[in-house]
PDB file with one MODEL, atoms N, CA, C and O in Angstrom:
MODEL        1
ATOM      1  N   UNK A   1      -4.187  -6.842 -10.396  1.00  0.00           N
ATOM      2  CA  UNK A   1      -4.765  -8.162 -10.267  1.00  0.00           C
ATOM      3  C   UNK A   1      -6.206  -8.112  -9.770  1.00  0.00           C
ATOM      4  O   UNK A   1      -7.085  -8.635 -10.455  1.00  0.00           O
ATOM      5  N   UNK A   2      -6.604  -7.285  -8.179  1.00  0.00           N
ATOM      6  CA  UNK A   2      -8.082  -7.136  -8.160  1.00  0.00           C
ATOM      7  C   UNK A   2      -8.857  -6.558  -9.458  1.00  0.00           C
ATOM      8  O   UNK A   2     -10.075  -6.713  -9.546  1.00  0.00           O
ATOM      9  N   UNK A   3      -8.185  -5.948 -10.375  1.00  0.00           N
ATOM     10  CA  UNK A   3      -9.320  -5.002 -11.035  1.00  0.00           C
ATOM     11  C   UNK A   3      -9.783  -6.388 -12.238  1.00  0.00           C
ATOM     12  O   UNK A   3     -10.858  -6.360 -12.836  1.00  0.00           O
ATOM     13  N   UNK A   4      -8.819  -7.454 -12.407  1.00  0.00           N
ATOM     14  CA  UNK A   4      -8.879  -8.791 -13.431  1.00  0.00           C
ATOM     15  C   UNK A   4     -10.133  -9.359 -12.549  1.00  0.00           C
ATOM     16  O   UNK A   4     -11.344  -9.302 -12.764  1.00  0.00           O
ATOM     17  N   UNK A   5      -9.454  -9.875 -11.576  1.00  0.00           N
ATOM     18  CA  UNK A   5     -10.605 -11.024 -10.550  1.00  0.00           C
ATOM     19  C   UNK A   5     -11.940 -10.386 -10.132  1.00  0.00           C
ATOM     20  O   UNK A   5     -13.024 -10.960 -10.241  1.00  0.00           O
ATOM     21  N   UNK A   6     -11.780  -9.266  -9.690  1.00  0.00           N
ATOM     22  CA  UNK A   6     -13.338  -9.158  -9.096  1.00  0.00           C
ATOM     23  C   UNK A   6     -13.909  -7.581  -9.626  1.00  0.00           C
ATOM     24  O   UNK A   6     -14.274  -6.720  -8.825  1.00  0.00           O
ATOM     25  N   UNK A   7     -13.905  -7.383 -11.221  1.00  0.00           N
ATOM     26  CA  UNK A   7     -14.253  -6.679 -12.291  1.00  0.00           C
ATOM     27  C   UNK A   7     -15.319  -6.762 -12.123  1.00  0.00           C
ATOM     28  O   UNK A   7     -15.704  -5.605 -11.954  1.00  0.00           O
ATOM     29  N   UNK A   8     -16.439  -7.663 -12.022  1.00  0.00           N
ATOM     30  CA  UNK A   8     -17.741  -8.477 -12.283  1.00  0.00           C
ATOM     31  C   UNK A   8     -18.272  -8.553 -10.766  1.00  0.00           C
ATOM     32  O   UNK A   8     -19.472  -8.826 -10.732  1.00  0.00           O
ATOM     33  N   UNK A   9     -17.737  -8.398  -9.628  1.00  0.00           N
ATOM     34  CA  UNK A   9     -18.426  -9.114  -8.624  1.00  0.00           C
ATOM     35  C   UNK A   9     -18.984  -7.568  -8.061  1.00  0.00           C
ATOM     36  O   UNK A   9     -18.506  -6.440  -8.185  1.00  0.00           O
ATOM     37  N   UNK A  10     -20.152  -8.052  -7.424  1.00  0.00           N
ATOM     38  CA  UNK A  10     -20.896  -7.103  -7.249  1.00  0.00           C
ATOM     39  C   UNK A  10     -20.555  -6.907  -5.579  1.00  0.00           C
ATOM     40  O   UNK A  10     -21.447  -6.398  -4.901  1.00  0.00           O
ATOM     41  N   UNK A  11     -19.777  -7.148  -5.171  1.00  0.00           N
ATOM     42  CA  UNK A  11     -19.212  -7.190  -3.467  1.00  0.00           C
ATOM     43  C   UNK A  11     -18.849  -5.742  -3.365  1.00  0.00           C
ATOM     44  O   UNK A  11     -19.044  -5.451  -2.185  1.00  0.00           O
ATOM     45  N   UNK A  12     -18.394  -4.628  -4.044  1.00  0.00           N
ATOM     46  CA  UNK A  12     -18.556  -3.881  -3.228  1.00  0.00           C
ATOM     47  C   UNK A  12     -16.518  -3.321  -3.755  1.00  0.00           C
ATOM     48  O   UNK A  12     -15.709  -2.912  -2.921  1.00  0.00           O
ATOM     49  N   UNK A  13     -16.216  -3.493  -5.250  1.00  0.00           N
ATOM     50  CA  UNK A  13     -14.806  -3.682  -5.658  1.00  0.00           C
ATOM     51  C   UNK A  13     -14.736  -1.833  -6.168  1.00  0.00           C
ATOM     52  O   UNK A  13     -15.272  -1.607  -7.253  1.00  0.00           O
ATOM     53  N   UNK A  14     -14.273  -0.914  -5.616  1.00  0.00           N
ATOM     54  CA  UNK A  14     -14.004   0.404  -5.583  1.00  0.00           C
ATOM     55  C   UNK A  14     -12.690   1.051  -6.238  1.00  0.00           C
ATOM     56  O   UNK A  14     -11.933   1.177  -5.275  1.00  0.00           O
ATOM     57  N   UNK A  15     -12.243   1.372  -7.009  1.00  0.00           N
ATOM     58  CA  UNK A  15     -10.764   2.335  -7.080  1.00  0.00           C
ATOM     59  C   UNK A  15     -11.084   3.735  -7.026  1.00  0.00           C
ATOM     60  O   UNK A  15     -11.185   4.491  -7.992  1.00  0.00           O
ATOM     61  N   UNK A  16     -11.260   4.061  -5.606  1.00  0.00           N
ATOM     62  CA  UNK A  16     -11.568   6.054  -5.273  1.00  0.00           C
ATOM     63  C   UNK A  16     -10.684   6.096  -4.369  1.00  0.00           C
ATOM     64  O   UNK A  16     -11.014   6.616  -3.304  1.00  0.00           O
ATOM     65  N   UNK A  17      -9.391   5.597  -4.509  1.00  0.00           N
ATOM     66  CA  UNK A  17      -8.006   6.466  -3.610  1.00  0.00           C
ATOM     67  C   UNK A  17      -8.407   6.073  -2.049  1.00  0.00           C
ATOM     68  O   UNK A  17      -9.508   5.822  -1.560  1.00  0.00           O
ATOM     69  N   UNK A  18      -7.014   6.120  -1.425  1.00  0.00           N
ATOM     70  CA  UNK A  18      -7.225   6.210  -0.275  1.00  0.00           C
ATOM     71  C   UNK A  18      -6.612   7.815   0.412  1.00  0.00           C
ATOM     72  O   UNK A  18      -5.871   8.471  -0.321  1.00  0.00           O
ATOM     73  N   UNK A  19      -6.927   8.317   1.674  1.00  0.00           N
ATOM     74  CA  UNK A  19      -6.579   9.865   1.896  1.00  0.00           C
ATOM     75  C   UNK A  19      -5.942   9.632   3.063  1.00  0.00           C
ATOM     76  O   UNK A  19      -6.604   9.277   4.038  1.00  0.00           O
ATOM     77  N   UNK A  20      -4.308   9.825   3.167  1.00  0.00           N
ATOM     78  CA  UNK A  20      -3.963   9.636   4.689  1.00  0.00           C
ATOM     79  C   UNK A  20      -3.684  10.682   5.124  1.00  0.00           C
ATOM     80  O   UNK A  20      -2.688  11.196   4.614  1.00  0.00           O
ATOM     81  N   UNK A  21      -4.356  11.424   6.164  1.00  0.00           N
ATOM     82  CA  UNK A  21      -4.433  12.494   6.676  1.00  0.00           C
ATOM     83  C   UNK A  21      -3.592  12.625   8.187  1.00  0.00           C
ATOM     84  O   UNK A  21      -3.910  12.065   9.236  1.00  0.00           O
ATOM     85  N   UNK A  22      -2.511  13.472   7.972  1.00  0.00           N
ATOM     86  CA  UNK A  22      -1.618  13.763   8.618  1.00  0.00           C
ATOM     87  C   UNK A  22      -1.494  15.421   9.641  1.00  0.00           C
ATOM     88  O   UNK A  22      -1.154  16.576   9.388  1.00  0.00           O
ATOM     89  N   UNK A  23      -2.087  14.521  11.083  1.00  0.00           N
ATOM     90  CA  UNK A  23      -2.307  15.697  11.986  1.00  0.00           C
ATOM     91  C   UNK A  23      -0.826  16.552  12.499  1.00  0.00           C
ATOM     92  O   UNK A  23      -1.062  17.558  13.167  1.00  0.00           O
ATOM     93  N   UNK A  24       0.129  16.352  12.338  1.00  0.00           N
ATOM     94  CA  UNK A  24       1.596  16.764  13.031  1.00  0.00           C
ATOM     95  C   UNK A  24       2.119  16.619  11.378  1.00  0.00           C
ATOM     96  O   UNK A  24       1.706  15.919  10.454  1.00  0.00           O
ATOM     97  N   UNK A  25       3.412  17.798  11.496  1.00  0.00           N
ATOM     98  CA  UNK A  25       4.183  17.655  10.442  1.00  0.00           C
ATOM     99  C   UNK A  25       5.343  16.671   9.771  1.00  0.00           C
ATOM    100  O   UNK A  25       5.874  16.661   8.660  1.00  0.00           O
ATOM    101  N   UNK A  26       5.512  15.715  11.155  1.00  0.00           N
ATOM    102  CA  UNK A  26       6.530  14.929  11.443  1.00  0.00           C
ATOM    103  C   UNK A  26       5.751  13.717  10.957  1.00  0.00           C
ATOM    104  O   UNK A  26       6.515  12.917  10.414  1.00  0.00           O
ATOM    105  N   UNK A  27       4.336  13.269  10.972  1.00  0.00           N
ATOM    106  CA  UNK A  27       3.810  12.240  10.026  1.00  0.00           C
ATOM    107  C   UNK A  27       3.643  12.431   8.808  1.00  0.00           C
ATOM    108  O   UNK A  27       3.780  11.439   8.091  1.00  0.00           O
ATOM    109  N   UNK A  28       3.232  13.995   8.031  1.00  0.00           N
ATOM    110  CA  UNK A  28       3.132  14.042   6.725  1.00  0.00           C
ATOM    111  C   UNK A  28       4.394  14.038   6.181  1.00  0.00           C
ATOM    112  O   UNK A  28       4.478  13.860   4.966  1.00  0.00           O
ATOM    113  N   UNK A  29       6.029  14.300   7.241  1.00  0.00           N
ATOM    114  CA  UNK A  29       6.921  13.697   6.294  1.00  0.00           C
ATOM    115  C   UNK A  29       7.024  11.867   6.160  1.00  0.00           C
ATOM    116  O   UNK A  29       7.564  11.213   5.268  1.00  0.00           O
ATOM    117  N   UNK A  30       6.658  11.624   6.779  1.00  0.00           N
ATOM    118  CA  UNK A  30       6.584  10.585   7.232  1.00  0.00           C
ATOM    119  C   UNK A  30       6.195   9.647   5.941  1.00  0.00           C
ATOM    120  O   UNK A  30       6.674   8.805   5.181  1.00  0.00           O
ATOM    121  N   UNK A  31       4.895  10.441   6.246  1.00  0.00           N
ATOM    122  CA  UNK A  31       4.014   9.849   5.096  1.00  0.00           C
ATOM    123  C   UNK A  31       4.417   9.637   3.605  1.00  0.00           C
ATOM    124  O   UNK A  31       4.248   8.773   2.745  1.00  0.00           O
ATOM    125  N   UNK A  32       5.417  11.602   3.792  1.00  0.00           N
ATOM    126  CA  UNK A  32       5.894  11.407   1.962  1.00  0.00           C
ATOM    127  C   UNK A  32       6.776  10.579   1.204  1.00  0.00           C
ATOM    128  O   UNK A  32       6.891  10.267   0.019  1.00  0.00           O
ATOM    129  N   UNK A  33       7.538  10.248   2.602  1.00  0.00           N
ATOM    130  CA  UNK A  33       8.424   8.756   2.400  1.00  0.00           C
ATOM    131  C   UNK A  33       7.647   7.676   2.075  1.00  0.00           C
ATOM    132  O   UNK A  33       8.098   6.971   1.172  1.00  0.00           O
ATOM    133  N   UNK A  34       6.695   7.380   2.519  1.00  0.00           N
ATOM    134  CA  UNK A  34       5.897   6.085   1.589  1.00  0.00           C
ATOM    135  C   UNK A  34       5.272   6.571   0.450  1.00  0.00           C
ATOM    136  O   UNK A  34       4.910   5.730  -0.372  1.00  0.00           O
ATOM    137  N   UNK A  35       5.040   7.883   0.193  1.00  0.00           N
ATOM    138  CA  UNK A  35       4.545   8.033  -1.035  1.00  0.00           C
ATOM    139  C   UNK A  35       5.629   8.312  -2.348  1.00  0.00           C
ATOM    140  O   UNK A  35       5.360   8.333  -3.549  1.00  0.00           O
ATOM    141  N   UNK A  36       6.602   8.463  -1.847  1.00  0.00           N
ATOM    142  CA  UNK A  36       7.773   8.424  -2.540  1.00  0.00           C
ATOM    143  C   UNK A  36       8.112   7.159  -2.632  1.00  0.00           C
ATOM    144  O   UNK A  36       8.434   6.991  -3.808  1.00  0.00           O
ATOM    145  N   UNK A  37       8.222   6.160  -2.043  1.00  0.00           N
ATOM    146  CA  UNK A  37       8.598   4.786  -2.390  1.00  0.00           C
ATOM    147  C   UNK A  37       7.327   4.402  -3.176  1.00  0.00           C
ATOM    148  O   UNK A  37       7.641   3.689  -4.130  1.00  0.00           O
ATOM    149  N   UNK A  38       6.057   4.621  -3.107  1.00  0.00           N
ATOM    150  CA  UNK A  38       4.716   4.365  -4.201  1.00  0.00           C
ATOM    151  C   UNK A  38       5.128   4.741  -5.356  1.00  0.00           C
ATOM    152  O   UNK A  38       4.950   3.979  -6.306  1.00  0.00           O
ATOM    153  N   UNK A  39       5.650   5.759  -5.512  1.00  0.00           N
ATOM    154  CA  UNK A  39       5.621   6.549  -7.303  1.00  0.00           C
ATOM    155  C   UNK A  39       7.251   5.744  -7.599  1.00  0.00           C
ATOM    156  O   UNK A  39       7.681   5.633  -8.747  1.00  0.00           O
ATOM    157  N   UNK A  40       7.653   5.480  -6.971  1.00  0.00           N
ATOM    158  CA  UNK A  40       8.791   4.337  -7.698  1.00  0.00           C
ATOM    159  C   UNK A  40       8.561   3.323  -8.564  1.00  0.00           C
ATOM    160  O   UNK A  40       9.044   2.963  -9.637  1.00  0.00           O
ATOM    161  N   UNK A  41       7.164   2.716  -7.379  1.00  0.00           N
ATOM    162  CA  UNK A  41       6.444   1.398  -7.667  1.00  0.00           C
ATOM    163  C   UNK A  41       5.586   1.505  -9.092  1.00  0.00           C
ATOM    164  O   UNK A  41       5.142   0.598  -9.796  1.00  0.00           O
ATOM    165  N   UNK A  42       5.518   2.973  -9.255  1.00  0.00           N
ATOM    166  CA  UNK A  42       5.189   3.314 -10.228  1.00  0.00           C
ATOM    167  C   UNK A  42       3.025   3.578 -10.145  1.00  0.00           C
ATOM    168  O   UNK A  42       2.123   3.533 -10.981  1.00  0.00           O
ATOM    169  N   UNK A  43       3.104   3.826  -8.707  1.00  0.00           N
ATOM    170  CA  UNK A  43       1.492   4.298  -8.118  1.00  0.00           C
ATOM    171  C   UNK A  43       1.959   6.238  -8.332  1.00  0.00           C
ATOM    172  O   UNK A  43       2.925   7.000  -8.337  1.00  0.00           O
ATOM    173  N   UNK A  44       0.436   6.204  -8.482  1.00  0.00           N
ATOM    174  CA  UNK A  44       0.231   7.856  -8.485  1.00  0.00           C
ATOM    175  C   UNK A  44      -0.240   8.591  -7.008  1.00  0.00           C
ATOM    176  O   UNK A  44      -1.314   8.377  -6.446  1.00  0.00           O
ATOM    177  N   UNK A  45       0.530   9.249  -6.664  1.00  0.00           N
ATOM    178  CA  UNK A  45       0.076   9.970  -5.073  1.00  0.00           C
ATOM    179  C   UNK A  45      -0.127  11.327  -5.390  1.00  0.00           C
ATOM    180  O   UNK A  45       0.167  11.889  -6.445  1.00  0.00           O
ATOM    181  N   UNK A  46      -0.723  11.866  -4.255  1.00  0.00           N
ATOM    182  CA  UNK A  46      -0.693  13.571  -4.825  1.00  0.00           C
ATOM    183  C   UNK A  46      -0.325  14.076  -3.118  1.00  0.00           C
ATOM    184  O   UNK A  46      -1.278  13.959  -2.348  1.00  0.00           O
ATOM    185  N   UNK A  47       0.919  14.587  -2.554  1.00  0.00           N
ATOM    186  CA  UNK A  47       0.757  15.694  -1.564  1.00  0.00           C
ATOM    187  C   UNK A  47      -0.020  16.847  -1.545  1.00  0.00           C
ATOM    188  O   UNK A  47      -0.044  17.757  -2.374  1.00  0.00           O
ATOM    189  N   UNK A  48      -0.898  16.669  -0.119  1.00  0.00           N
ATOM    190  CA  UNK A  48      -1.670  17.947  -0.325  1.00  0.00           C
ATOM    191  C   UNK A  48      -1.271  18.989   0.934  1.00  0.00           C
ATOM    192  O   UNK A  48      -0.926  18.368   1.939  1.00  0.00           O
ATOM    193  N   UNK A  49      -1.262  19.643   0.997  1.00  0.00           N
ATOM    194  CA  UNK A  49      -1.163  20.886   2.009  1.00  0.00           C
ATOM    195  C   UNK A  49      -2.184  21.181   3.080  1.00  0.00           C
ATOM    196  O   UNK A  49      -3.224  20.539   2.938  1.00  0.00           O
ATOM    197  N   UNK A  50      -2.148  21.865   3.952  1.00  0.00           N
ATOM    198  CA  UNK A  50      -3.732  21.947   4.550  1.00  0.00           C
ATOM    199  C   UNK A  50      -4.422  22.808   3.520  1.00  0.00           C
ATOM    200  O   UNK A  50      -5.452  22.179   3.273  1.00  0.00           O
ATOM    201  N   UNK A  51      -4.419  23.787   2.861  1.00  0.00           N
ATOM    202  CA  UNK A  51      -4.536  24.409   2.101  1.00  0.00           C
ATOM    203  C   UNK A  51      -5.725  23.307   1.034  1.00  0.00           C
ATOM    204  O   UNK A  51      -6.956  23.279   1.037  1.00  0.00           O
ATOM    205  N   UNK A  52      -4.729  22.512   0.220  1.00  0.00           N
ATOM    206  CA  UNK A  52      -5.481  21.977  -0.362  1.00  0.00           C
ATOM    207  C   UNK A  52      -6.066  21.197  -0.132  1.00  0.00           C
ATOM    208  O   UNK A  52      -7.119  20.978  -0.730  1.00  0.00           O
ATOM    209  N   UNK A  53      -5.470  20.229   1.136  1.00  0.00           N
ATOM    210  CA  UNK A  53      -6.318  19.301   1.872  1.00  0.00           C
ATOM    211  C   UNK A  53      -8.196  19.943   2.145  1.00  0.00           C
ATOM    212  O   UNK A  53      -9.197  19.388   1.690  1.00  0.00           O
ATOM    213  N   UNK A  54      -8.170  21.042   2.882  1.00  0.00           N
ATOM    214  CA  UNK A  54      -9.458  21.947   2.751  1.00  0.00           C
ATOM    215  C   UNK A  54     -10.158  21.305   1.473  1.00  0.00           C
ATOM    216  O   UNK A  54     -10.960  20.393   1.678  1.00  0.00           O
ATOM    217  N   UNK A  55      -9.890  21.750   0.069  1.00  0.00           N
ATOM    218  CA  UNK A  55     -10.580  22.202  -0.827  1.00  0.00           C
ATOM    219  C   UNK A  55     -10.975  20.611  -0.983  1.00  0.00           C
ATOM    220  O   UNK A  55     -12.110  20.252  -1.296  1.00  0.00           O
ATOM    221  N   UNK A  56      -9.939  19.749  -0.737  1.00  0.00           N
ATOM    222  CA  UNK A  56      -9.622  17.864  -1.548  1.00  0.00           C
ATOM    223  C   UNK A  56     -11.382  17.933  -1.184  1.00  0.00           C
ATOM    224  O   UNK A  56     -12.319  17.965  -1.983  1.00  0.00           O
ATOM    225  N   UNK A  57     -11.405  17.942   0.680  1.00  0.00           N
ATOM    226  CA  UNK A  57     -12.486  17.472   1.441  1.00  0.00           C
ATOM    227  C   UNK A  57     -12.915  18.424   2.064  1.00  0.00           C
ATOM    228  O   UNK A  57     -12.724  18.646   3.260  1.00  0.00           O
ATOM    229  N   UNK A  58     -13.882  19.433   0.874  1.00  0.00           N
ATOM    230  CA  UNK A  58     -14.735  20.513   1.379  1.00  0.00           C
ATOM    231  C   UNK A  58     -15.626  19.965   2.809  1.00  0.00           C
ATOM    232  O   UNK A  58     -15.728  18.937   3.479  1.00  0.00           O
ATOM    233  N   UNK A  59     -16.154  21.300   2.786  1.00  0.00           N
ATOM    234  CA  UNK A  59     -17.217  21.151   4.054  1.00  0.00           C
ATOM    235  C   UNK A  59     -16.676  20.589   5.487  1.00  0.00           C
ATOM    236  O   UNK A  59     -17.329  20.675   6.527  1.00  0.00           O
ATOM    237  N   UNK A  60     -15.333  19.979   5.376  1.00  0.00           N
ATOM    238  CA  UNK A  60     -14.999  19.236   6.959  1.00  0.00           C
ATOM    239  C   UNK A  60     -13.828  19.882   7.349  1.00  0.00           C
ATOM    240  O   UNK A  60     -12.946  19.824   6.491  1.00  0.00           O
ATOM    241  N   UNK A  61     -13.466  20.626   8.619  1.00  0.00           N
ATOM    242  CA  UNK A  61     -13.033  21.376   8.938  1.00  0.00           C
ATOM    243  C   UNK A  61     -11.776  20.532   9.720  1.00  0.00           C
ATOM    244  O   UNK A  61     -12.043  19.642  10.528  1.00  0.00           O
ATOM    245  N   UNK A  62     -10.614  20.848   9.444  1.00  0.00           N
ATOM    246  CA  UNK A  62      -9.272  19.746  10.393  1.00  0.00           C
ATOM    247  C   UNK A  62      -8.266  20.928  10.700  1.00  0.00           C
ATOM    248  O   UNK A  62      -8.016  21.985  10.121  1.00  0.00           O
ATOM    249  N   UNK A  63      -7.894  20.450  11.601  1.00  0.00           N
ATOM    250  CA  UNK A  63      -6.120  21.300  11.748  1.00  0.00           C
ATOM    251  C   UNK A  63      -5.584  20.554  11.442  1.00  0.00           C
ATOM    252  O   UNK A  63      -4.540  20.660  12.087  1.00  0.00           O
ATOM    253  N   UNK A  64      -5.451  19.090  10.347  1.00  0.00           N
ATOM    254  CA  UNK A  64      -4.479  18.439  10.140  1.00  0.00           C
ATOM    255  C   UNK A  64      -3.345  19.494   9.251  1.00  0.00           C
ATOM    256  O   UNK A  64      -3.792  20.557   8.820  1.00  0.00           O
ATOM    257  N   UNK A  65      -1.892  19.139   9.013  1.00  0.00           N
ATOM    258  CA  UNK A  65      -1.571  19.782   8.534  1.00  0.00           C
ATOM    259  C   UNK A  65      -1.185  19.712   7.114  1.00  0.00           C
ATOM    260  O   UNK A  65      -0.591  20.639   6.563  1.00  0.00           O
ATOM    261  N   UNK A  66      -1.593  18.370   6.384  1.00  0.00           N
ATOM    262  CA  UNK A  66      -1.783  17.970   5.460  1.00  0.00           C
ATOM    263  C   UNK A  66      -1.854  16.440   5.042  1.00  0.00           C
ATOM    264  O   UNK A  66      -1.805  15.627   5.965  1.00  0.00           O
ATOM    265  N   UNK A  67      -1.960  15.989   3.804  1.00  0.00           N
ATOM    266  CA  UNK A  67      -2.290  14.967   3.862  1.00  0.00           C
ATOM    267  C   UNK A  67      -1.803  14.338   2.351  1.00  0.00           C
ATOM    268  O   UNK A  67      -2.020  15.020   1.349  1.00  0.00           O
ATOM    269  N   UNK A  68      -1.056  12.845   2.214  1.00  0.00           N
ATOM    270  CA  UNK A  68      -1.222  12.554   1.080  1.00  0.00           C
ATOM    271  C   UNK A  68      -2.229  11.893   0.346  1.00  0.00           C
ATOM    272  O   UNK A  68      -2.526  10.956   1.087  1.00  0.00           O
ATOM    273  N   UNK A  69      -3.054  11.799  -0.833  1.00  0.00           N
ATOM    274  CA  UNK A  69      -4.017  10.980  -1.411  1.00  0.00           C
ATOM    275  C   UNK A  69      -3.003   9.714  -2.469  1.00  0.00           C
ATOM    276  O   UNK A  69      -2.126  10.095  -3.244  1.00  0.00           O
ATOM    277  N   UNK A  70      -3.352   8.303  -2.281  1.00  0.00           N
ATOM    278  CA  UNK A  70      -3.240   7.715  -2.929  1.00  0.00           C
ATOM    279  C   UNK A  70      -3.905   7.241  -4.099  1.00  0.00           C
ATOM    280  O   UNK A  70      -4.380   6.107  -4.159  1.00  0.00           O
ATOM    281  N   UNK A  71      -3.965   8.188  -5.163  1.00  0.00           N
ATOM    282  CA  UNK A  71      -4.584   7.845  -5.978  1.00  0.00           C
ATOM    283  C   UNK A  71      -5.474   6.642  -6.961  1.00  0.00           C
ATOM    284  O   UNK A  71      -6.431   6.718  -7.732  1.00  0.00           O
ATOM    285  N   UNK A  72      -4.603   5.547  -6.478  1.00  0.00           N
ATOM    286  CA  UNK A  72      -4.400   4.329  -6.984  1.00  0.00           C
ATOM    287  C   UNK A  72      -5.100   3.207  -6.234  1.00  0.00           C
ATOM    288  O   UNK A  72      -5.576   2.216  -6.787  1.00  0.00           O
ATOM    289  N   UNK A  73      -5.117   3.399  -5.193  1.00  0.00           N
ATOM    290  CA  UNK A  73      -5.822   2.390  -3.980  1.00  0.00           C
ATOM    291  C   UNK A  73      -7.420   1.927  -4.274  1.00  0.00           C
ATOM    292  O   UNK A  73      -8.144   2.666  -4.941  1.00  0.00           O
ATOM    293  N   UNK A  74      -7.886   0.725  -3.762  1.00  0.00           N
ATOM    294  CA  UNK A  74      -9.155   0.753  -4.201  1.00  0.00           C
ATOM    295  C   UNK A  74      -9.566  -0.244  -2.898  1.00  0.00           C
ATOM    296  O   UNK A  74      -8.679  -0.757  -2.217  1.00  0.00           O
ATOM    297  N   UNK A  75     -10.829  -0.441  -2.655  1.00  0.00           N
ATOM    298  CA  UNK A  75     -11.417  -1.110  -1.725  1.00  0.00           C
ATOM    299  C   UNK A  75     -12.036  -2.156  -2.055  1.00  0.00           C
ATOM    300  O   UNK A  75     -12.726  -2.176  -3.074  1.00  0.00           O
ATOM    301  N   UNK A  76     -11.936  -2.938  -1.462  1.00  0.00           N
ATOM    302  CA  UNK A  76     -12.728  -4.344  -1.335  1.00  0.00           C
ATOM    303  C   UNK A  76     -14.114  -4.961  -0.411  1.00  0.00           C
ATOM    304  O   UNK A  76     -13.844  -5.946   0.276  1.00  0.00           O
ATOM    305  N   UNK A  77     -15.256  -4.563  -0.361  1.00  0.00           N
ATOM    306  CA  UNK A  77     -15.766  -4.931   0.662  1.00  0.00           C
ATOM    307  C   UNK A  77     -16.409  -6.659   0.422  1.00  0.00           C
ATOM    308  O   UNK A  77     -16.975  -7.241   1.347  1.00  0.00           O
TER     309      UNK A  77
ENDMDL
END
């Protein structure tokens, strides 16, 4: 529905994912439970590892221990 309504408006209308980054292992399961109820909904997620989390978001250094990306998410400013 945002991508119909505000296609045209110059406010600031984004679809570049959102990244929820998960410092403890007990939130990235956490997490995969909502990203598992997303890909039901029929949204695209990607689990990442720290591993790949690294590469997702070069140059910034975390001990998170991984993180899911919501592919699908977009911003509104």
């Amino acid at each position: 529905l945002y991508e119909t309504q505000y296609r045209d408006v110059t406010a600031g209308y984004e679809r570049r994912g959102e990244l929820m980054v998960c410092l403890t292992s007990a939130s990235l399961e956490a997490e995969k439970d909502v990203a598992d109820a997303a890909q039901k909904l029929g949204l695209h997620t990607e689990v990442l590892s720290r591993d790949e989390l690294s590469r997702f978001e070069s140059g910034i250094e975390t001990d998170a221990e991984g993180a899911i990306y919501f592919v699908d998410d977009a911003h509104l400013t």
